[in-house]
C-alpha positions in Angstrom: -49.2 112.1 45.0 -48.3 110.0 48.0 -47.3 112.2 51.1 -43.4 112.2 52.2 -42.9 109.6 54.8 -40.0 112.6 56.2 -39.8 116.3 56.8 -36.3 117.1 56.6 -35.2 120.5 55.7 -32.7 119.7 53.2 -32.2 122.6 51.4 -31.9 124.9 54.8 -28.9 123.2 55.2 -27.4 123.9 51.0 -25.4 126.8 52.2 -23.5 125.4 54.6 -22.9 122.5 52.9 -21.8 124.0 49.7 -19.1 125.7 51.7 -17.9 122.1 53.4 -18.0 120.8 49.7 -15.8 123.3 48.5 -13.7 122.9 51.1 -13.5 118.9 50.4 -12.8 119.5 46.8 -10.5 122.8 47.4 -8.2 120.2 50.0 -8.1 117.3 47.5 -7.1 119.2 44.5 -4.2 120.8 46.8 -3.0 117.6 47.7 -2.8 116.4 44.7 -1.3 118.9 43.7 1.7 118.5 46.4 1.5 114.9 46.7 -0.6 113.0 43.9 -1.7 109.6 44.2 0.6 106.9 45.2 -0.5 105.0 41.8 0.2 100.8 41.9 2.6 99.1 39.5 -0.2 99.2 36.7 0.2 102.8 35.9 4.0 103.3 37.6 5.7 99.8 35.8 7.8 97.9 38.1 8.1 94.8 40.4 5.6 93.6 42.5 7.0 90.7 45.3 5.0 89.1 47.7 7.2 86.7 50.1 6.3 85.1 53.1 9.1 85.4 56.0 9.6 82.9 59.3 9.1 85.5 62.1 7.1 88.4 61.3 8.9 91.4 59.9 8.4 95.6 60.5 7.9 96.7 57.2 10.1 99.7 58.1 13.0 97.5 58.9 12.3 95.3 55.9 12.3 98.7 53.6 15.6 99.9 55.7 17.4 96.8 53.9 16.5 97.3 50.5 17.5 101.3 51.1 20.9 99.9 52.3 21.0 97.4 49.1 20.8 100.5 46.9 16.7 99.8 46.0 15.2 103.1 45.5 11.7 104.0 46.4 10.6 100.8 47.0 7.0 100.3 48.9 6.7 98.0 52.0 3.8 96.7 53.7 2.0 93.8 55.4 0.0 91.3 53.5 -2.6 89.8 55.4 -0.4 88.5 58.4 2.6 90.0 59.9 5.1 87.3 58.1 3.8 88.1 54.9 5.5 91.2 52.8 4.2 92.7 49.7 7.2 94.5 47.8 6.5 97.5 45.7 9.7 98.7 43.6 10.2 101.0 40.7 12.1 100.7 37.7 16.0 100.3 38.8 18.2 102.6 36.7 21.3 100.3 37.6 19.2 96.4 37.8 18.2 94.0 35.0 14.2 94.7 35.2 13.1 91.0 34.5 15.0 90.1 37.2 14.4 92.4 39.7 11.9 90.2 42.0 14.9 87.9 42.2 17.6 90.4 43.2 15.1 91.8 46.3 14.6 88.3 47.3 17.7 87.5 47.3 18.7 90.6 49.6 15.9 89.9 51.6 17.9 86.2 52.7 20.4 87.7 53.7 19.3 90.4 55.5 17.2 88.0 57.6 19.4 85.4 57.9 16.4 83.1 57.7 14.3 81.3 55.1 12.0 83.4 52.8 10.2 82.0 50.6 8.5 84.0 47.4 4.8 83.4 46.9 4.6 85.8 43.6 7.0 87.9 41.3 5.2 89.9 38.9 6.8 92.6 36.0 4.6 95.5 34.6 6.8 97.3 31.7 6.8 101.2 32.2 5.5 101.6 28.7 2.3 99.0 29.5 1.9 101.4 32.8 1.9 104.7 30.9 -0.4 103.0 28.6 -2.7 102.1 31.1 -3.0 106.0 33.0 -3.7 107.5 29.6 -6.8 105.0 29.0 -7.7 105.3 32.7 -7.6 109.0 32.2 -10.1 108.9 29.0 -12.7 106.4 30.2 -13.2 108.8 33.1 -13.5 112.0 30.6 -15.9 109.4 28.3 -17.6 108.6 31.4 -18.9 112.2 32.4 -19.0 113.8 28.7 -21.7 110.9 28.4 -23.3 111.5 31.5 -23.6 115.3 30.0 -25.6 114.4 27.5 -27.9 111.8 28.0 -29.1 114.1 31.1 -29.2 116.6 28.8 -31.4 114.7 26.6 -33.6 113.2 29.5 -34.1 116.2 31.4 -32.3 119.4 30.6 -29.2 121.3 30.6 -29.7 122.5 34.4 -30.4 118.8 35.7 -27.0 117.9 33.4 -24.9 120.6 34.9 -25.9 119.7 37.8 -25.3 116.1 37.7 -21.9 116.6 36.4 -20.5 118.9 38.7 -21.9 115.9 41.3 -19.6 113.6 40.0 -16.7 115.2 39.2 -17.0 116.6 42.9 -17.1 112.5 43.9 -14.4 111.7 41.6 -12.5 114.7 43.1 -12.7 113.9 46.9 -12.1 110.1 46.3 -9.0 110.9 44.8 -8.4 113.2 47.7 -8.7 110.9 50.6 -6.2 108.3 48.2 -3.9 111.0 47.9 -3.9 112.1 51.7 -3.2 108.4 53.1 -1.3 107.2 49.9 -3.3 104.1 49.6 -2.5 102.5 46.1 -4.0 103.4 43.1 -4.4 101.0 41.1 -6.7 99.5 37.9 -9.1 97.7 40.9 -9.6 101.8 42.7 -9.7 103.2 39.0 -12.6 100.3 38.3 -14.2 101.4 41.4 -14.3 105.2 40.8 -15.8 104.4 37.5 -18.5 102.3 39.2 -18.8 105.4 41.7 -19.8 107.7 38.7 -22.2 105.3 37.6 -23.6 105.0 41.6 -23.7 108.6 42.1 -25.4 109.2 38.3 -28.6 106.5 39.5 -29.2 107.7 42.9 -28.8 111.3 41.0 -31.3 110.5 38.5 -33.8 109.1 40.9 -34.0 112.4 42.4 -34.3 114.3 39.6 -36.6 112.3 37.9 -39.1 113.1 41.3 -38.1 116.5 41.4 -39.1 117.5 37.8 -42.3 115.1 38.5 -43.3 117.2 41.4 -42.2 120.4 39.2 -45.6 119.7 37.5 -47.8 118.1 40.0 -47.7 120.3 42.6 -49.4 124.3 41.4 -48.4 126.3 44.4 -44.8 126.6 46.1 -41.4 127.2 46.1 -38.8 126.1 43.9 -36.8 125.2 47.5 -39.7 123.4 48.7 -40.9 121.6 46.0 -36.8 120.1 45.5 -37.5 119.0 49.6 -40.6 117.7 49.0 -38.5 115.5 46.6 -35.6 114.7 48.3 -37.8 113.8 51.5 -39.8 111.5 48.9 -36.9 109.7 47.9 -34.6 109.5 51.0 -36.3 106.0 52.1 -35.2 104.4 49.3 -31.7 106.3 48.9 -31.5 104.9 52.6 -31.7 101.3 52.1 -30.1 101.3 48.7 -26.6 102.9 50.5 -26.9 101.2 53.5 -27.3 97.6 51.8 -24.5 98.7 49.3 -21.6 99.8 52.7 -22.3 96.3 54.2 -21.5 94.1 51.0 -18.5 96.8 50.6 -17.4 97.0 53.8 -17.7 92.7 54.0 -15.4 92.8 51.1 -12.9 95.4 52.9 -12.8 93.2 56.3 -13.0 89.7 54.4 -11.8 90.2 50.9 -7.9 90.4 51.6 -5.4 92.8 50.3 -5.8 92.3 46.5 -9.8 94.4 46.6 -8.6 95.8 49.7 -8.6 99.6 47.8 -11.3 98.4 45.7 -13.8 98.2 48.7 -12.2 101.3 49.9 -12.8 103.5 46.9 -16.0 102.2 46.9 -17.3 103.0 50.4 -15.8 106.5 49.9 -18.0 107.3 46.9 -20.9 105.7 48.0 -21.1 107.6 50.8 -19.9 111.0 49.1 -22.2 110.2 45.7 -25.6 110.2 48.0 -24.3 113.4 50.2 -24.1 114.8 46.3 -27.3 113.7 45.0 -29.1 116.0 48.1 -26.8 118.8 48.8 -24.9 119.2 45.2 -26.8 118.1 42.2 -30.0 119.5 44.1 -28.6 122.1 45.6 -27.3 123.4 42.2 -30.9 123.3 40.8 -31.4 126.0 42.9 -28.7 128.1 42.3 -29.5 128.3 38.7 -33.2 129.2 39.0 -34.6 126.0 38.5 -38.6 126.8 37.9 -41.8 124.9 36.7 -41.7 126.8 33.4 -38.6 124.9 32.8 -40.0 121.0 33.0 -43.4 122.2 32.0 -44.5 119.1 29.1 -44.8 122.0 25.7 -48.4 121.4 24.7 -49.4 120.0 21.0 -50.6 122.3 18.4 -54.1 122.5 18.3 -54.4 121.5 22.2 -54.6 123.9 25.6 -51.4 123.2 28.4 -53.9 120.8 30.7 -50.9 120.8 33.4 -51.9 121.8 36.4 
């Protein structure tokens, strides 16, 4: 067994850690709780403008107009430059919903007094939104129940707890920071929590899968130092797979525009949180529930003495 290239005391750090996790997860689920997520016309139904104005526009201002036009709840912000708008609204109860787009342009002329032109109109049906945040909903729950199991199967049941309670704590905590600065939700942030579960489950399973090998090679020492050794063995390569992974992300968040814009976002959020939970969750767990060499120990054919060290 090669030696580990660092000597990081991981686990003499789980304690502390497990109390800033908790905190994390304890802050998102209150916010959600208060606030929710500020979910994107493909769970919500409604409107979607994008226009383009002569002299660039405070969204504030632009949002002030619509208020005073009798649009309720309507979401305003820049678009790439400071001329272009993105319009967010609701279902009307008092407007003709395939032609809402043209109703806030038309305010929008004459509450600028100047040309505006419309660059896209788009209508999402409230019962095609509800649609969508019930399959959202279950490809998430599909996501982990099979995460569960083929752990299960591949390991066992501590390594699948373990793993689990990783993910939903990164599933938790990226909803969390959405719902603290109200970026959009929408189907591109629900694609990327989905491709954070199956980030966080791979760099997961590279540690476990050293961990459990290191379970049987090494005869002396502690269950907390054997899970270092491990996690030391492994943190080269978790190193350069994360850092390569946050510059193409964080590329797409500068260069990408507003349309991946909380794609990229979601992304760099669970890529960072899904490698902090590989060490100091799914690890740390292991721990916690008396993870030991008896458990991993390969059950010896009949007929045959347990040769493993």
């Amino acid at each position: 067994m090669a030696d580990a290239q660092f000597h990081i005391d991981f686990m003499g750090w789980r304690k502390v850690t497990a109390v800033f996790s908790i905190t994390l997860v304890l802050i998102s689920i209150v916010v959600l709780s208060v606030r929710w997520l500020n979910l994107g016309l493909d769970f919500t139904g409604g409107t979607l403008v994008e226009v383009v104005f002569e002299q660039p526009q405070d969204p504030e201002r632009v949002r002030g107009w619509l208020v005073d036009a009798g649009f309720r709840n309507g979401v305003v912000q820049n678009f790439g430059t400071p001329t272009d708008l993105l319009v967010r609204m609701p279902p009307q109860a008092d407007q003709d919903q395939a032609r809402l787009g043209d109703s806030v342009l038309e305010v929008l002329r004459v509450a600028s007094g100047g040309e505006v032109d419309l660059r896209r109109s788009e209508f999402v049906g409230p019962a095609v939104g509800e649609e969508l945040r019930e399959q959202g909903g279950m490809a998430m729950l599909l996501a982990l129940g099979l995460v569960m199991i083929y752990i299960m199967f591949r390991f066992t049941s501590k390594f699948s707890i373990g793993a689990v309670v990783a993910l939903v704590h990164d599933v938790i905590i990226t909803f969390g920071f959405f719902a603290v600065f109200q970026w959009t939700f929408d189907q591109s942030v629900l694609a990327a929590v989905l491709a954070v579960i199956g980030y966080s489950l791979n760099d997961t399973i590279v540690v476990s899968d050293r961990i459990r090998e290191n379970f049987r090679l090494i005869r002396r020492g502690q269950p907390v130092d054997v899970v270092n050794t491990s996690l030391n063995q492994t943190l080269g390569r978790t190193l350069v797979t994360s850092l390569t992974t946050l510059l193409v992300l964080v590329a797409l968040l500068v260069f990408g525009g507003e349309m991946i814009r909380g794609f990229a976002i979601a992304l760099i959020i669970g890529v960072v949180v899904g490698t902090y939970s590989s060490i100091y969750v799914a690890a740390s767990l292991l721990l916690t529930m008396g993870i030991s060499r008896e458990d991993l120990l390969v059950p010896a054919k009949e007929g045959t003495e347990d040769n493993v060290p």
